[in-house]
N, C-alpha and C positions, 0 to 999 in steps of 0.2 A: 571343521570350521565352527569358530562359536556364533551362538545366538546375541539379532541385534537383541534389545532390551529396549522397553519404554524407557526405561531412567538412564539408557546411552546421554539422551539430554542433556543431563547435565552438566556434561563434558564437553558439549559443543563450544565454540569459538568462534565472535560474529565481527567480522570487521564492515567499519562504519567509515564513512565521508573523509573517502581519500581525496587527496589536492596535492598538486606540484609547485613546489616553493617557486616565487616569482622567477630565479633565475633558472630556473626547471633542474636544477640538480639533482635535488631531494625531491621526496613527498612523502607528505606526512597522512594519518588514520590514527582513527581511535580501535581499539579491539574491545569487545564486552566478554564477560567469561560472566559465568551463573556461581553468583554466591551464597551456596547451598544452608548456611547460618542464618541472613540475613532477609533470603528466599527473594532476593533479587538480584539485578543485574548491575557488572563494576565494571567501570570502562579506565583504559588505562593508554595512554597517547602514546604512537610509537614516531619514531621518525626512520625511512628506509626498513632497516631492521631490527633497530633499536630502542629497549622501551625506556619510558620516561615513569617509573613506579612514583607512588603518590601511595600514602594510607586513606586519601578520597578519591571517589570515582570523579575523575576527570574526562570534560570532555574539547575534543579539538575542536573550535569556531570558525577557527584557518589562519594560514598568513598573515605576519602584522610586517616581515619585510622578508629578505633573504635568511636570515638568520633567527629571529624570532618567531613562535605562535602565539596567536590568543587560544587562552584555554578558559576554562569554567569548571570549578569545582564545587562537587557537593555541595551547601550550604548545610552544616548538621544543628547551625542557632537557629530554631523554630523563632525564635520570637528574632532576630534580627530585623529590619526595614529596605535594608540596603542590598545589593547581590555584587559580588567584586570581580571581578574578570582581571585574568594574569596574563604576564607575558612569560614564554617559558623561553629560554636561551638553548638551544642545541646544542649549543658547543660545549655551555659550562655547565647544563642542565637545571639552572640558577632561575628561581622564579620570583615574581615581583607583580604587585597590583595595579594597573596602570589606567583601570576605571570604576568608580564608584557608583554606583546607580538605584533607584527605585526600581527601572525599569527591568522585563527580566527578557535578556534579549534574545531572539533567534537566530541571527544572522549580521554577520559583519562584511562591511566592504569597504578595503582600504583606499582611500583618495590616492594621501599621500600621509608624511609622517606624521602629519598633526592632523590631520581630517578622517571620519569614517564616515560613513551612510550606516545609517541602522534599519533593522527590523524589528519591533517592541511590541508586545501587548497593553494596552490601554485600556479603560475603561470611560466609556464616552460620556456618564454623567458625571467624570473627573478628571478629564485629559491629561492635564498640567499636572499632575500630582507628584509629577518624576521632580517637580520644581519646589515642591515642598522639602520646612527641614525635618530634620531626625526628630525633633518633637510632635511635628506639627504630622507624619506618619504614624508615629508611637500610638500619637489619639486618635488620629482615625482610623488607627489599625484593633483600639481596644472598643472604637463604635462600631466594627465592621463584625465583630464578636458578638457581639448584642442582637445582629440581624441574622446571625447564622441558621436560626431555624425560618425561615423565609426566602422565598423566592418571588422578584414581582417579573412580572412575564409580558410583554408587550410587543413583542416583533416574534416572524419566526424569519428563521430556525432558532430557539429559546436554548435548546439547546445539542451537543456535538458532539460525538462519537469519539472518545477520547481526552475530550476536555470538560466535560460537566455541563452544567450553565454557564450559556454562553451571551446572553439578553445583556443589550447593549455592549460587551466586550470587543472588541476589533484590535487588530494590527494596525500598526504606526508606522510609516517612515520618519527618520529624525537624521539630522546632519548634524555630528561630533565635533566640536575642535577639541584639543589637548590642552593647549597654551596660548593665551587663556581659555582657563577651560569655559566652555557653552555646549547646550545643548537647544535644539531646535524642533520643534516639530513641523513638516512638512505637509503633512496630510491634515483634513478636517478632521473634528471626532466620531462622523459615521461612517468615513472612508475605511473602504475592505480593500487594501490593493491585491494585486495579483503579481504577476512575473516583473521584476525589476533590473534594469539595465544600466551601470554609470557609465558613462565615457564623456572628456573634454569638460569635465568641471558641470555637468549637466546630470542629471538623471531621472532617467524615462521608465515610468508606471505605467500600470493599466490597472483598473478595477471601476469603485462605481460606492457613493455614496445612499445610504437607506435608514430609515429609520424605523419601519414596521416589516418590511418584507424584502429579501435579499434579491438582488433580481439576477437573472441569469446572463445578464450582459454585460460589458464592459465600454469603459474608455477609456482612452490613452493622451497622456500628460507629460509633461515636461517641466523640470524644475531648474531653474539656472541658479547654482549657490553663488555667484559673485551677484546676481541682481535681487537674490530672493524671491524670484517672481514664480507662477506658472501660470502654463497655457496647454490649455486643449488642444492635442493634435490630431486628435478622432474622436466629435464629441454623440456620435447615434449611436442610442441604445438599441442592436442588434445584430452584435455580435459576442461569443465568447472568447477572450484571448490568454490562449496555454504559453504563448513564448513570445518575448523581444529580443531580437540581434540586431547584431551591427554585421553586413557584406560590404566589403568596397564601399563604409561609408553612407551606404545605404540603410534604414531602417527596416528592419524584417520582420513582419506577426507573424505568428501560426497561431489558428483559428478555426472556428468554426460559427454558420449562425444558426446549424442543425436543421434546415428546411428539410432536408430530401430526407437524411434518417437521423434524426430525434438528436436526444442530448449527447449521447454515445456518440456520434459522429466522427468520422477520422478529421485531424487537423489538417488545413490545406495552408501555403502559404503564399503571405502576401506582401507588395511592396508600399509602405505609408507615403504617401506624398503629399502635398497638401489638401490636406484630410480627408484624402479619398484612399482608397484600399485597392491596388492594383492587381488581381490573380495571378497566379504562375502555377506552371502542370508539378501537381505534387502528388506523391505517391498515394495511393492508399490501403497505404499500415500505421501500426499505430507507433509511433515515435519515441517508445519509452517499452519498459518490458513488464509485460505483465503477464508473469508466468504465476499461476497459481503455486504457494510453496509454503514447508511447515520450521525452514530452515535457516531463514535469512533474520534477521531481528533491525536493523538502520539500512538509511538507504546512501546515495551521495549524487553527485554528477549525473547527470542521464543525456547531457547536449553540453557542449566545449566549442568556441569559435576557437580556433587560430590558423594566421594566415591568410582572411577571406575565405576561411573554409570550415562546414558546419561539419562536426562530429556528432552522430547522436545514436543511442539505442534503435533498435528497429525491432518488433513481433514478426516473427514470421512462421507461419503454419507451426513448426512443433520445435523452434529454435530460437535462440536473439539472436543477433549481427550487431555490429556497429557497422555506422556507415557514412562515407565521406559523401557533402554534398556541396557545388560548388555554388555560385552565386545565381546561375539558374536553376537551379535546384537536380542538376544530373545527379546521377546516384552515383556511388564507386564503395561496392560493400567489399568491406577491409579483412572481416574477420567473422565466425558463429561459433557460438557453442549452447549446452541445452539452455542454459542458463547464466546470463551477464545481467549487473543490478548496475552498476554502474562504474565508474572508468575517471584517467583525467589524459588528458594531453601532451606529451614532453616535444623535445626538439626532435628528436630520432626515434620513438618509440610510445606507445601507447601503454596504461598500466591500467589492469581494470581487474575487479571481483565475479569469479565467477563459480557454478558448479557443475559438476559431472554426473553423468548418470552413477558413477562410483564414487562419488568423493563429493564430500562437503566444501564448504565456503573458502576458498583458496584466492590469495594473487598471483595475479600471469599479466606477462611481458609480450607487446606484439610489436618486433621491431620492422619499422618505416622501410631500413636498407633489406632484409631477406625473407619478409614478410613470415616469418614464422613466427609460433606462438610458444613463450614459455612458462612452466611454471614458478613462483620467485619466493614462495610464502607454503610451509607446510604447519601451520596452526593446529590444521585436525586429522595432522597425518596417523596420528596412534588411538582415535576413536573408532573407525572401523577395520583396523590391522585384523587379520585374522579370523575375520565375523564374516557368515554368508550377506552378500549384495546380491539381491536378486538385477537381476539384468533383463531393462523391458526387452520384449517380446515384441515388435508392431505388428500388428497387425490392420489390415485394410481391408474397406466393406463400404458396401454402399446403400445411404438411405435417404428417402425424398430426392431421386435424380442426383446423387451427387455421390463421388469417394470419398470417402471419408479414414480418417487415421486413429487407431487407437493403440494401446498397447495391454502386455500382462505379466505379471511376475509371477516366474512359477515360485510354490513354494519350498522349502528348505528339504534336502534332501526328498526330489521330486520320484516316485516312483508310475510310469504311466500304465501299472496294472491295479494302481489304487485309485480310490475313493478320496474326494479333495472338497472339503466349503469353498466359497468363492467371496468374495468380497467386490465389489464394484462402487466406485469411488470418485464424485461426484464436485466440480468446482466449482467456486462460486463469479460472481460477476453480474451478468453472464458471461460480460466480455472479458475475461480473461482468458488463460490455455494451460493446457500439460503440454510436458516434453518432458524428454527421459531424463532431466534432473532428477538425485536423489531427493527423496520424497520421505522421511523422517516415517510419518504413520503408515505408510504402505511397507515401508519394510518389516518396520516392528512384525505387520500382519502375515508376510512372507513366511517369516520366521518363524509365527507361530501353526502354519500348516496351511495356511489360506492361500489360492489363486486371490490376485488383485488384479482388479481392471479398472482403467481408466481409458478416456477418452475425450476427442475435440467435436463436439456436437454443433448443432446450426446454433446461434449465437452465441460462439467461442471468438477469439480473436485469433489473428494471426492469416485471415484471408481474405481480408475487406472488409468494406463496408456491409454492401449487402448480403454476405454470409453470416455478421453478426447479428444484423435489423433481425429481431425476432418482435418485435413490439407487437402487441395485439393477437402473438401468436403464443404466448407462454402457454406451456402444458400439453401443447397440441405437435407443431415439427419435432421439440426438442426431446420430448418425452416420446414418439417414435422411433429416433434415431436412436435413445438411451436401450430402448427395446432392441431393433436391429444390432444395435452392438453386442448386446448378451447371447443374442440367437447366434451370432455369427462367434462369436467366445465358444458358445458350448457345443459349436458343431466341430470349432478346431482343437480343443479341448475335452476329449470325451471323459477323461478322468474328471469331472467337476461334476459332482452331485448337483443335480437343477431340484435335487429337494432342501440345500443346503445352500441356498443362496443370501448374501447379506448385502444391505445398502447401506450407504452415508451421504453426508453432504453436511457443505455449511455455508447461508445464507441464501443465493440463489440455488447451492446444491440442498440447502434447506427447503426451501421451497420445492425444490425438485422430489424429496423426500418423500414431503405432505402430500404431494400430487401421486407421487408412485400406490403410496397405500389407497388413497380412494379408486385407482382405475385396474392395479393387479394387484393378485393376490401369489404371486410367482417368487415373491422373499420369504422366508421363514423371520426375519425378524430386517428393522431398519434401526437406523439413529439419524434423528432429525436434528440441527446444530443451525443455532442460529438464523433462524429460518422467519419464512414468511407464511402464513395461513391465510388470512382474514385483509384482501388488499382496500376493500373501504376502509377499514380500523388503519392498515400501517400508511393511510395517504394522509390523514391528518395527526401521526404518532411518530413518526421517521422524524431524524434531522433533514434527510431527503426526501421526504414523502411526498410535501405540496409539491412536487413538480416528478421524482420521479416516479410515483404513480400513474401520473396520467400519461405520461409520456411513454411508459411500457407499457401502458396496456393499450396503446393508440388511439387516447379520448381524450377532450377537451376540460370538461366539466363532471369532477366527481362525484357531484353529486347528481346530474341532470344523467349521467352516464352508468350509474349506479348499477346499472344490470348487468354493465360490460365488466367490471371491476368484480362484482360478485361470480361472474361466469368462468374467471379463471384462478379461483381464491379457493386452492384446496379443501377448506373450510365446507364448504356447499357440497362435498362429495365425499363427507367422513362417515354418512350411511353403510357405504360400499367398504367401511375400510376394516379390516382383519386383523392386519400382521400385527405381532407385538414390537410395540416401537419405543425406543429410549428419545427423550430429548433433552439437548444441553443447551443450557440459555446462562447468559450471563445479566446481573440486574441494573447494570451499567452500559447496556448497549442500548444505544439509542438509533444505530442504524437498524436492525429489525429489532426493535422493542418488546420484551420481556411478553406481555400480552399476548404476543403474536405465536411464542412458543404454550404459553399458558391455554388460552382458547383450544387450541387441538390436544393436550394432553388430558384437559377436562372432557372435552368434547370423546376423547376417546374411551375414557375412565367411565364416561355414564353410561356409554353403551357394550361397555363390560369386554374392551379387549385391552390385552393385557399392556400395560404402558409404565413408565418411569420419568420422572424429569427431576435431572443437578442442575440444580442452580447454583452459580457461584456469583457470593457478593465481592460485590469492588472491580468486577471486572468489565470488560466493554466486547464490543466486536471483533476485538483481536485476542481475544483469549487462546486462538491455537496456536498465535504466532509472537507474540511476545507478552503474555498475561505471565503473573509470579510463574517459577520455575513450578512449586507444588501442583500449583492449579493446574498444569499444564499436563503433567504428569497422570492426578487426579484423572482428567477431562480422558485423556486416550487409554487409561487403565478402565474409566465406564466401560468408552465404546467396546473395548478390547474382551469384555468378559461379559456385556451383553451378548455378543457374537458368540463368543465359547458357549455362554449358557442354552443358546438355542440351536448349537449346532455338532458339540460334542457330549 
């Protein structure tokens, strides 16, 4: 068997935001392949099985009817003003422009032929701008040049993980005609919507206007395009709302207002009726999948009405599901595997993305009449042909009163009369989870001689609520259990050197990092990755800070609380700390802010243990998971030879 390779990579194949043509015949996705020239990513629209090539990266928007898509290509005219959106013909593969726009849109919902609902960026000290002409953008596209070295900052979050500065920037709703063309905007200019719903010539928002401070609640609205009007259909600020459907005609939130546990909170759902919020017994998982993974790159679908019947992703301990829910919200779980991102609906059968513990990102068929599940898609079937997969191992152990599930890959040609490093591999969230999806950096590490361990620790997801509320308890259950699990690794595992042990983590497993070196000194070396140290600094430095800081560390006021905040901020316990530690920060990440890796690598540098920090510019918080293909590479060749250098 060959070895996998860091630069497997770049062979992967990421399929993106499937959808079933209106008359459910077809569906259509984008696919991304890594353009190793260009040191980015090209996406290329297929329909069925079939691609639709383009010399630009095209991407699918969705159905414009049975036979057409809206797509969006490249723009490669930097100085253009305009952004064009095509329709692509399936039949003839014939494409044609059929909207011109300032605006640069996200999301399309078709009325009917002549109508869309949009989703738009905007900028609130210029709303209208989509209404200006080509000239009158030209110039204030050459004054917006002039201010480029400036930034004025007035509201937080200023700015967003992803998207730069984002001070005064918001999302639009706008109602399209074709003929004659108009365009409309629906929304104020400080309105942030959130989940959007059209049905009956109507469409139903939620979100929440601001102009210094984002708030963490929502309302819900109604816009009728034949009167142009709207109205508040739930106008108190307190609640957050994740979903709008329609059951039997009924309107349906899912929601939360986080009283009992914090922001994190599972979504409960509820029935709107005049402007009151009705409960209904709803599960508690989280409704979407959030499997920690280094594999996937777009997402699509996560919840599908048809029929009066809610389809949606499910977390569950070390698995996804879909699962059918009816208008009282009974469950009827259809399907699992390690890992499903998302899905769409047909007449007779369900088509969704998913991966295996041996196989990368694939589509499969789960049909309605013999409920089995097939495979329909082999993109990355000659990426790992012939290369050892390690195959998790689970194992179960119990810590803080509880079982708990982990796993371990042995590594590449295992001998159990030898000597082995280990690796132990850390997720972030917190609420997120592992499950024996293939896992891109564990394997690479397999293959190069290392046990890998992972596991689902006290605020992980996939088992409630209260198993994931760790607030006010960072460093302390989770950072036990992280212990308990290794103890319980190396007693099942006698071939692992307990002098040859290595960590990782990124973000919260960042965090987790920072905290392991100041309290043991049981790793021969770590790698801290986007992490947190210093939580008074990251509560007014985050795009999430003002709020989730206080809210995970179980305080009201950061500043008045300031001891609780410094009490579990790695930071304050880097006296204790030893091990020789890499960290990787990217100077574009604003969700644990660059600072945050900086302070602990100074902090460990002065007191003379041995430390490294890459920095890579241009990139954000998502650098393991869709940053340049190089950087990417880059990033896991550090961690990979940190670990070699102090363990072979």
């Amino acid at each position: 068997m060959k070895n996998i390779k860091i630069e497997d990579l770049l062979k992967f194949r990421f399929i993106e935001n499937l959808s079933f043509s209106p008359d459910e015949k077809k569906y259509a996705f984008q696919m991304a392949s890594i353009d190793k020239e260009k040191d980015s990513y090209f996406r290329t629209v297929y329909v069925n099985k079939k691609a639709y090539p383009s010399d630009k990266s095209t991407s699918f928007m969705g159905w414009y009817d049975d036979r057409q898509l809206i797509i969006a290509e490249e723009n490669k005219n930097k100085k253009a003003v305009f952004n064009k959106y095509s329709l692509l013909d399936v039949e003839s593969g014939k494409r044609k422009v059929f909207l011109t726009t300032a605006l640069n849109i996200s999301k399309f919902e078709v009325l009917d032929a002549n109508t869309l609902v949009l989703r738009a960026g905007i900028d609130a000290n210029d709303p209208d701008l989509y209404k200006d002409s080509k000239e009158k953008l030209e110039k204030k596209k050459t004054e917006l040049k002039k201010e480029a070295d400036y930034e004025v900052l007035d509201e937080i979050p200023y700015w967003f993980n992803g998207a730069g500065f984002t001070n005064k920037k918001r999302q639009a709703l706008f109602v399209c005609t074709l003929k004659p063309f108009t365009m409309e905007r629906i929304t104020d200019p400080y309105f942030s919507p959130g989940p959007v719903k059209v049905k009956d010539k109507k469409i139903y928002f939620s979100g929440n206007s601001y102009k210094t401070k984002r708030p963490l609640f929502d309302k819900v609205y109604v816009y009728d395009i034949a009167t142009k009007t709207t109205e508040a259909l739930y106008d108190k600020e307190d609640f957050n709302i994740n979903a709008i459907e329609f059951l039997n005609d009924e309107l349906y939130i899912a929601g939360t207002d986080g009283k009992q546990y914090g922001i994190n909170e599972t979504s409960k759902f509820y029935i709107l009726k005049d402007k009151e919020l009705k409960p209904l017994k709803s599960p508690d998982r989280s409704l979407y999948d959030s499997v920690a993974t280094d594999v996937l790159l777009g997402s699509g679908k996560g919840s599908v009405v048809k029929d009066d019947q809610l389809f949606t992703l499910a977390s569950e301990k070390d698995h996804v599901e879909i699962w059918q829910l009816d208008k009282n919200i009974k469950i009827k779980k259809l399907l699992s595997m390690p890992l499903i991102n998302f899905f769409d609906v047909g007449k007779d059968r369900i088509i969704f993305s998913a991966c295996d513990e041996d196989k990368l990102q694939e589509l499969y068929e789960y049909s309605f009449k013999n409920k089995k599940i097939r495979q329909i898609s082999s993109f990355n079937k000659n990426v790992l042909k012939d290369r050892y997969v390690a195959k998790p191992q689970e194992l179960k152990y119990k810590s803080n009163g509880v079982e708990l599930n982990g796993w371990v890959l042995l590594p590449k040609d295992y001998d159990k009369k030898k000597k082995y490093p280990a690796v132990l591999d850390v997720h972030g969230g917190p609420r997120a989870m592992y499950t024996k999806a293939y896992f891109h950096e564990m394997q690479v590490w397999a293959n190069r001689g290392y046990f890998v361990m992972f596991t689902n620790i006290h605020g992980s997801d996939g088992r409630g609520d209260e198993f994931a509320d760790i607030r006010g308890k960072y460093g302390y259950v989770d950072f036990e259990d992280l212990m308990n699990f290794v103890d319980a690794v190396l007693t099942k595992y006698p071939a692992i050197d307990k002098d040859r042990l290595c960590e990782t983590g990124g973000s919260y497993g960042g965090f987790m990092t920072n905290w392991i070196i100041g309290h043991t000194d049981r790793f021969c070396c770590t790698a801290s990755q986007r992490s947190i140290a210093n939580w008074p600094g990251f509560t007014y430095l985050s795009d999430i800070g003002f709020y989730f800081a206080t809210d995970q560390n179980g305080i009201s006021d950061p500043i008045k609380d300031y001891d609780k905040l410094w009490e579990h901020s790695p930071l304050k316990y880097v006296d204790n700390a030893k091990t020789p530690t890499l960290f990787i920060h990217s100077d574009q990440d604003y969700r644990c802010p660059l600072p945050e890796g900086m302070q602990m690598m100074q902090a460990l540098c002065e007191r003379g243990v041995e430390t490294r920090l890459v920095l890579f510019h241009g990139e954000n918080h998502e650098l393991s998971r869709s940053g340049k293909p190089s950087h990417r590479i880059r990033r896991l060749k550090e961690i990979s030879e940190w670990f070699d250098k102090h363990c072979f």
